[in-house]
C-alpha positions as CSV (number, residue, x, y, z in Angstrom):
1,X,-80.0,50.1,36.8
2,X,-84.1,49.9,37.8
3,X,-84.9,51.0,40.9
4,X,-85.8,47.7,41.9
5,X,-82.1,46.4,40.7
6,X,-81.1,49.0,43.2
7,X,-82.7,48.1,46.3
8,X,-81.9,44.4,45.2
9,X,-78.3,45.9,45.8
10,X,-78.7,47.8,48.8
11,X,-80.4,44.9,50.6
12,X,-77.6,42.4,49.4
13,X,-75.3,45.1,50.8
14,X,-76.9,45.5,54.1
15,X,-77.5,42.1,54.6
16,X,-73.5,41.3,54.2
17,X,-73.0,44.4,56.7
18,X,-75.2,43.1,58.9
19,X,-73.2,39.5,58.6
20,X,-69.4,41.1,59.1
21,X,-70.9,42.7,62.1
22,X,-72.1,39.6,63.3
23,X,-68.3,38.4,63.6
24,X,-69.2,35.7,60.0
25,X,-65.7,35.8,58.2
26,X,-66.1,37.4,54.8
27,X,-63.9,35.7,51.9
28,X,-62.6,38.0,48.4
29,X,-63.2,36.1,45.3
30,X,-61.0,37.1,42.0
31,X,-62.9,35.9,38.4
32,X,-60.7,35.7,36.0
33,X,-62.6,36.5,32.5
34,X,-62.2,36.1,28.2
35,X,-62.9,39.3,27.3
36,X,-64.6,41.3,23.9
37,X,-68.1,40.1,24.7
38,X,-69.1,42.4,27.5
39,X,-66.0,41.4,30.5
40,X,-63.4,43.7,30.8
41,X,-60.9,41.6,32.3
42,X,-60.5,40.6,36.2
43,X,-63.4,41.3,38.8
44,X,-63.0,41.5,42.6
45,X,-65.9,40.3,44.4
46,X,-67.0,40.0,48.2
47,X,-68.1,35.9,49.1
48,X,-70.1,35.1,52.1
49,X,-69.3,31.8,53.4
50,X,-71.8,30.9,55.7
51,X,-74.6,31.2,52.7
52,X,-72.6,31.1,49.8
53,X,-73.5,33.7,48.5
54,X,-71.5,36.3,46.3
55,X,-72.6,40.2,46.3
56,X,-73.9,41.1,42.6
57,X,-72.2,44.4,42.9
58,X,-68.3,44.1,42.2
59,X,-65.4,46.0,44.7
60,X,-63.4,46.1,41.4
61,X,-62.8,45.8,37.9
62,X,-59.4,45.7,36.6
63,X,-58.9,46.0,33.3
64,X,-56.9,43.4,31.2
65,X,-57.2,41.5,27.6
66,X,-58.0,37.8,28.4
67,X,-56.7,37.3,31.9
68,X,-57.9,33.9,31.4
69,X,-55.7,31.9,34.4
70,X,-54.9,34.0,38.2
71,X,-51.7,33.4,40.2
72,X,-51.3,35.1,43.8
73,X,-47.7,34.5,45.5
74,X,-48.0,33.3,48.8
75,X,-48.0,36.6,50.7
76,X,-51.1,37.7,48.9
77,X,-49.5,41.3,47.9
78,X,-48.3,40.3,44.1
79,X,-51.1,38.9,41.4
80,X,-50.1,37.5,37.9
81,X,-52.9,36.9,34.7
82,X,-51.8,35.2,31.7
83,X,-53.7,37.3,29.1
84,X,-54.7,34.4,26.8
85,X,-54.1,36.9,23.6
86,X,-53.6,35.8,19.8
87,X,-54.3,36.0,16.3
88,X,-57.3,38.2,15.8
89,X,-57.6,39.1,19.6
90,X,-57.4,43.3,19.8
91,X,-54.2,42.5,21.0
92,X,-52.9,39.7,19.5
93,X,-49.5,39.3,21.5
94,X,-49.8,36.4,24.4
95,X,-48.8,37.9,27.6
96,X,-48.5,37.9,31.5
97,X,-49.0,40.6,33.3
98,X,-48.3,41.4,37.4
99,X,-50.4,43.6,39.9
100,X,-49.8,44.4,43.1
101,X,-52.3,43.9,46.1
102,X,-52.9,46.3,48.6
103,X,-53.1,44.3,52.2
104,X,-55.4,46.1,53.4
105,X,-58.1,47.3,50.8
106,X,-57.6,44.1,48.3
107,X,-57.2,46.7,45.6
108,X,-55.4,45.6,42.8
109,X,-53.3,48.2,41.0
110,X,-51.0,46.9,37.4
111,X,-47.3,46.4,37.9
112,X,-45.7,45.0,34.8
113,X,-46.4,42.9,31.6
114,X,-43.9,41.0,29.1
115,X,-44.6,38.8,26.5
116,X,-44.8,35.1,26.8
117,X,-43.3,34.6,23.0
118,X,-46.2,32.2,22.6
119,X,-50.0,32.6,21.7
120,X,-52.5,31.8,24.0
121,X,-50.5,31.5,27.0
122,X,-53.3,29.4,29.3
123,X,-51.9,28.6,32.3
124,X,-49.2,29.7,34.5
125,X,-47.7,29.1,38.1
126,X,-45.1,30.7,40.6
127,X,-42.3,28.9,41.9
128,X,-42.4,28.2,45.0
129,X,-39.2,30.8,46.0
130,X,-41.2,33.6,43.7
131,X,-38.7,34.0,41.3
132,X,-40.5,32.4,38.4
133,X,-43.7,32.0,36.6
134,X,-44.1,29.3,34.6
135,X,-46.2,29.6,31.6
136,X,-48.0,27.8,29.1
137,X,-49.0,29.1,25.7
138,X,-51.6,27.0,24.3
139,X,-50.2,28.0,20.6
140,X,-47.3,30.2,19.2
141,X,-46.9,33.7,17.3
142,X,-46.1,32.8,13.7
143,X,-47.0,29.0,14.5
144,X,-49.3,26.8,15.8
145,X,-46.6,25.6,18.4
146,X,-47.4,25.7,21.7
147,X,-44.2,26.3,24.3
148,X,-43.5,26.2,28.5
149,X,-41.6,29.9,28.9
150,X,-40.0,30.5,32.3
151,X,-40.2,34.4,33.1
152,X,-38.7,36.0,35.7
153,X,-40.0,37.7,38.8
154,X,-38.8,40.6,41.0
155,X,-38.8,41.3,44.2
156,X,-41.1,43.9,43.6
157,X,-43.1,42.5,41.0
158,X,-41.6,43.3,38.2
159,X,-41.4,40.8,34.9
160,X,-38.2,40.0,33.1
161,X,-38.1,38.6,29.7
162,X,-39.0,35.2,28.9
163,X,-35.6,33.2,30.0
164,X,-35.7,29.9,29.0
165,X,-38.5,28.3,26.2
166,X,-39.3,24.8,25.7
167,X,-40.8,23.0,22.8
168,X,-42.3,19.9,21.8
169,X,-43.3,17.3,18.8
170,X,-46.9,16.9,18.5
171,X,-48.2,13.0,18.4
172,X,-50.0,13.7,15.6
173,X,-52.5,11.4,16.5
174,X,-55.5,13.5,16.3
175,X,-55.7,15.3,12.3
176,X,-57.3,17.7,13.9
177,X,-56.1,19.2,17.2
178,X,-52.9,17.3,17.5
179,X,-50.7,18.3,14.3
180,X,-48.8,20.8,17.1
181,X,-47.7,20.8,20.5
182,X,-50.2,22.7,22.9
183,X,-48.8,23.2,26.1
184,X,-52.0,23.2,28.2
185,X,-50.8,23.7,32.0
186,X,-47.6,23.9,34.0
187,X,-47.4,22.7,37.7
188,X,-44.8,22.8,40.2
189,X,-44.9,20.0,42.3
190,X,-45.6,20.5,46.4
191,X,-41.9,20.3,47.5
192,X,-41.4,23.2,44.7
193,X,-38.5,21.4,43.6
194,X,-40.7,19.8,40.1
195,X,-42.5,21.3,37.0
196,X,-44.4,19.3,35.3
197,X,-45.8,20.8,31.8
198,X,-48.7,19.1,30.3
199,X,-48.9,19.0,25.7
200,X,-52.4,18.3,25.0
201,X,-51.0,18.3,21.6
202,X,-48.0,15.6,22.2
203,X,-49.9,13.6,25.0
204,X,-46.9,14.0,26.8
205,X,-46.6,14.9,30.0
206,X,-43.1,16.6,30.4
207,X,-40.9,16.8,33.8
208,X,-38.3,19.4,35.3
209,X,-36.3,20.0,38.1
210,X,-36.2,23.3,38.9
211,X,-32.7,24.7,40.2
212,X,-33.0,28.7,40.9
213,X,-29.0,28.7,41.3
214,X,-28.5,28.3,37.4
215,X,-30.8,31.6,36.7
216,X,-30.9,31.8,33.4
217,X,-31.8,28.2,32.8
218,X,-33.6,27.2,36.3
219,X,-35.6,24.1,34.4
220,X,-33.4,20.8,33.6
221,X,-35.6,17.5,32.1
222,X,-35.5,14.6,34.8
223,X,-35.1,11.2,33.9
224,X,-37.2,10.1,32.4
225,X,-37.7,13.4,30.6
226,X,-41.7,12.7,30.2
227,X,-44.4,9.9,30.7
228,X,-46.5,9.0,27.2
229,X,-50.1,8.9,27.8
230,X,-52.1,7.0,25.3
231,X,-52.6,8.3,21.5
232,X,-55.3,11.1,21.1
233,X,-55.6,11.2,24.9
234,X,-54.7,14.9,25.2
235,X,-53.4,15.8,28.8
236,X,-54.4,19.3,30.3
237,X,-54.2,19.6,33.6
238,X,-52.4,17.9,36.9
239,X,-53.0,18.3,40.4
240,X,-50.9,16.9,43.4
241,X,-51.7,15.8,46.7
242,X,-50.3,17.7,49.5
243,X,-47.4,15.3,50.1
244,X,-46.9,15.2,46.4
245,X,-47.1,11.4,46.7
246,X,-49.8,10.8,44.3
247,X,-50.8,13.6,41.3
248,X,-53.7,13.1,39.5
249,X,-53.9,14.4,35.3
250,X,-57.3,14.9,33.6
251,X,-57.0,13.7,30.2
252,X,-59.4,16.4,27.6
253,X,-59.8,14.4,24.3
254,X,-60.1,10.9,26.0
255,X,-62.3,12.2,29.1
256,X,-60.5,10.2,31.4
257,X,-58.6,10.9,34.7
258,X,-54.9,9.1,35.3
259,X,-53.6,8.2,39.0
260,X,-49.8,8.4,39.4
261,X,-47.6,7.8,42.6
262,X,-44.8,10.6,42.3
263,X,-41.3,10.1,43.9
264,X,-38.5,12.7,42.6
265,X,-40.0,14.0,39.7
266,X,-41.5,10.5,37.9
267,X,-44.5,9.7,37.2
268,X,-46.1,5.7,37.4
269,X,-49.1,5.1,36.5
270,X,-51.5,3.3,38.5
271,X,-55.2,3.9,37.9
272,X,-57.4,4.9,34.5
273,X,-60.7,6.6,35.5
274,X,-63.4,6.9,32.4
275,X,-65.7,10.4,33.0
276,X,-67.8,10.0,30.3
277,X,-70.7,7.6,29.0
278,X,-72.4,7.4,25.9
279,X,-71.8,11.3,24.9
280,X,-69.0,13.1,24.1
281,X,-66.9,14.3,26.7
282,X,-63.7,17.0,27.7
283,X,-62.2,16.8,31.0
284,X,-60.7,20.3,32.2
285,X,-59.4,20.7,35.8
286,X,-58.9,18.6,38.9
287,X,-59.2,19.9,42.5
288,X,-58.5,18.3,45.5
289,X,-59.9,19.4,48.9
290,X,-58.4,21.0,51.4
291,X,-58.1,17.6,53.7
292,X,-57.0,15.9,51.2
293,X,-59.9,13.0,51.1
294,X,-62.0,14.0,47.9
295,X,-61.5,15.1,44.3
296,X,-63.2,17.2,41.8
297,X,-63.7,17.1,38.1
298,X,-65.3,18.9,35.5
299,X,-66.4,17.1,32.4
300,X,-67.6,20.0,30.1
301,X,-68.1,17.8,27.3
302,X,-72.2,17.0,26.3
303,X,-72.5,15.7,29.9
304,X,-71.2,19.3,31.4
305,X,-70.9,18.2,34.6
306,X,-69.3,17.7,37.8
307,X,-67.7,14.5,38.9
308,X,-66.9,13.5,42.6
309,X,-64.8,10.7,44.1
310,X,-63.5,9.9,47.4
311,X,-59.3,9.3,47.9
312,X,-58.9,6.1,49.3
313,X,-55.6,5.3,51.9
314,X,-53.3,4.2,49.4
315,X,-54.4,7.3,47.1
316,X,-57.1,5.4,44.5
317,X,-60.1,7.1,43.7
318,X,-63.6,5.7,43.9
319,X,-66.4,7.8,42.1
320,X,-69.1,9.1,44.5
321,X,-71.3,11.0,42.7
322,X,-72.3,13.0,39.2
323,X,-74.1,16.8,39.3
324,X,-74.7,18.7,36.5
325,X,-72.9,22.2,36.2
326,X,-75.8,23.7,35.6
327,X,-74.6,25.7,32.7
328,X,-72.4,25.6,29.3
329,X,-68.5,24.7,29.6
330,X,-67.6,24.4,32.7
331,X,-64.3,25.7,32.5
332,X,-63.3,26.1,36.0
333,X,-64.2,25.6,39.4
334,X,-62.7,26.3,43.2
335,X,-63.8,25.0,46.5
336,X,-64.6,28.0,49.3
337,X,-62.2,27.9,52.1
338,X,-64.1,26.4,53.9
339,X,-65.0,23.4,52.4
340,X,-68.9,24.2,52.1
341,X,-69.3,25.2,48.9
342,X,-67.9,24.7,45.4
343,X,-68.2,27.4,42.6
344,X,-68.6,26.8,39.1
345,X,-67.3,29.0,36.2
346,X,-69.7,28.1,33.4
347,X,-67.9,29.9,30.8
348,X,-70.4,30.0,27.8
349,X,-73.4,30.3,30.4
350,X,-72.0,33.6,31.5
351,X,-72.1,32.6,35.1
352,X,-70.7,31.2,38.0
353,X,-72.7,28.7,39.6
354,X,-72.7,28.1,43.7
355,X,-72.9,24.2,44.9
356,X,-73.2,23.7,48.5
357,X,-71.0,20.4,49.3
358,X,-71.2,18.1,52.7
359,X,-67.4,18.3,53.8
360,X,-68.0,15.2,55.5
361,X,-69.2,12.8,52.8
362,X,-68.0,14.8,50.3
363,X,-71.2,15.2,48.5
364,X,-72.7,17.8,46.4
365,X,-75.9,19.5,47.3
366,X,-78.3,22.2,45.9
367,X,-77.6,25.5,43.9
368,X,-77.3,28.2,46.6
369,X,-76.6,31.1,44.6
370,X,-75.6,32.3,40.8
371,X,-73.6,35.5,39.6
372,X,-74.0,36.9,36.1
373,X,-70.5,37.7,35.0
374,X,-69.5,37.5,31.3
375,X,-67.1,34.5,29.8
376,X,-65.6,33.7,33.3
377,X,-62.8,31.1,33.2
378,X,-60.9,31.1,36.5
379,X,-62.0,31.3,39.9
380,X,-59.6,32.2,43.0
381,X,-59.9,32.7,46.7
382,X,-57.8,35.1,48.4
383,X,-57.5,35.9,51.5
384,X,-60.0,39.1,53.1
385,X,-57.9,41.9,53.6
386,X,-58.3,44.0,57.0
387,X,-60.9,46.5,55.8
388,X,-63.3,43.5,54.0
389,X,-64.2,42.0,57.2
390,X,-64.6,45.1,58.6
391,X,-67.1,46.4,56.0
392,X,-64.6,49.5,55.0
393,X,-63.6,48.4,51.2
394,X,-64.9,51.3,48.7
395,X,-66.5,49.5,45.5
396,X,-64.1,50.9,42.1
């Protein structure tokens, strides 16, 4: 590093002393990464809410092949990565791997890893009791068949074989990305007591209720079994609000956004939302805020943008506003605690972009701040542990 790079660092550093000791709350950020082009898995980071800005210098890197997609249980001490491996990958087996958190440094040290008996496992979420991550592989060893696996977790986070597998029949309505299922995300509903897995490659949206007393089969289909979105539409990702009244599922190869009122696991459609123009477009992720009165799109399509709309009272959406990303494929984003800001994981860009956003109206503002990290593809927040805020947390 120039000398100049160093005192860069050293004033960053003393500047975010300088705001702990002012009493400003710090926040951790985790950057979940691709790796084999210069990341070398996940990356702890220190995020400074008032500005927005993210220290350039990393508390820690943890190695990991491709933890693509973060989970943190809800006391903040277990972490799980799906490591998005495959075919030609250095290791080619899709995984999911657990770490535990120390409360009070944030340092994360590895636990466990199984394999997900699918390729390309992209997604992955934790029941809401901790005993099980739900995964999605994208594809499948031997086969292009993607698959929902239901793994299960100890106390002590530990990983148990893959329990229970679910496959699919593709659509085939796309030649060339639908001949085969590709299970693209798995969500459990806010009640916890619903899993909804989303086949890009059967533009299907499949349902589960999830029973923990039957443990080596916790997922049983609903009925209806699954909701048929339209040919070619390719569903990815679902997000709920916090009732779990209304979900909303972006929908990749159409570039649209679907509006459903949810009541015991089904799904009714009630409003289409087009993202894209003239260009090609590729919906990835939706994100709600915290209070529940805006949503968050990225269209990372030719546009490679950001979408925003307001939630009306009976749960519609009415589009507010379109920002570029500011960067290639925007994979991923999060919203800061806080509501201030939202960060952008440009994954091609090799950066994650800071937005500042009006809570109020809802609104996206100027680029506050950018961090150079290779092929990011997840963003989380996690709660500071004791010695962040209080400036003590030894950089690994």
């Amino acid at each position: 590093m120039s000398n100049p790079a160093r005192l860069g660092v050293l004033a960053a550093g003393l500047l975010l002393g300088a705001a702990g000791a002012l009493g400003a709350p710090m926040h951790e950020l985790l950057i979940g990464t691709y790796t084999g082009d210069g990341s070398e898995g996940i990356y702890r980071y220190r995020f400074e809410p008032g500005s927005g800005r993210i220290d350039p210098e990393s508390l820690q890197v943890v190695r990991s092949h491709n933890p693509s997609w973060l989970v943190l249980d809800p006391s903040g001490e277990r972490l799980f990565a799906v490591n998005e491996n495959g075919a030609g990958d250095p290791d080619p087996i899709g995984r999911v791997s657990s770490f535990a958190r120390d409360p009070a440094s944030g340092e994360l040290t590895p636990i466990d890893r199984v394999q997900t008996l699918g390729d390309h496992p992209t997604h992955a979420s934790l029941s809401h009791d901790g005993r099980y991550l739900f995964v999605a592989n994208y594809s499948a060893g031997g086969g292009p068949d993607g698959s929902l696996a239901v793994i299960p977790v100890g106390s002590d986070g530990r990983l148990s074989p893959v329990t229970q597998l679910s496959s699919y029949q593709a659509s085939r309505a796309d030649p060339e990305r639908q001949l085969s299922s590709h299970v693209h995300s798995a969500v459990v509903s806010p009640d916890g007591r619903f899993v909804f897995a989303s086949d890009l490659g059967a533009d299907r949206v499949f349902a589960y209720r999830y029973d923990p007393g039957n443990a080596e089969r916790p997922l049983s289909p609903v009925s209806p079994a699954s909701i048929e979105l339209p040919p070619g539409s390719g569903p990815r990702h679902m997000a709920f609000s916090a009732d779990g009244k209304q979900a909303y599922l972006t929908l990749e190869m159409a570039s649209q956004l679907v509006r459903f009122d949810h009541a015991e696991g089904v799904l009714t459609e009630r409003q289409t939302v087009d993202l894209r123009g003239a260009e090609k477009g590729g919906s990835t992720a939706p994100h709600l805020s915290a209070d529940g009165r805006f949503l968050y799109v990225t269209d990372r399509g030719d546009a490679r943008r950001i979408l925003a709309f307001a939630i009306e009272a009976d749960g519609s959406l009415r589009e507010i506003q379109r920002r570029p990303a500011e960067g290639q494929e925007p994979r991923e984003f999060a919203l800061a605690p806080d509501g201030r800001h939202l960060l952008v994981a440009n994954q091609l860009s090799d950066e994650v972009v800071v937005i500042a956003r009006d809570p109020d109206s809802g609104r996206l503002g100027e680029t506050v701040g950018r961090l150079a990290v290779s092929r990011p593809s997840h963003l989380l927040f996690v709660a500071p542990p004791a010695a962040l805020d209080k400036g003590e947390v030894a950089r690994r």
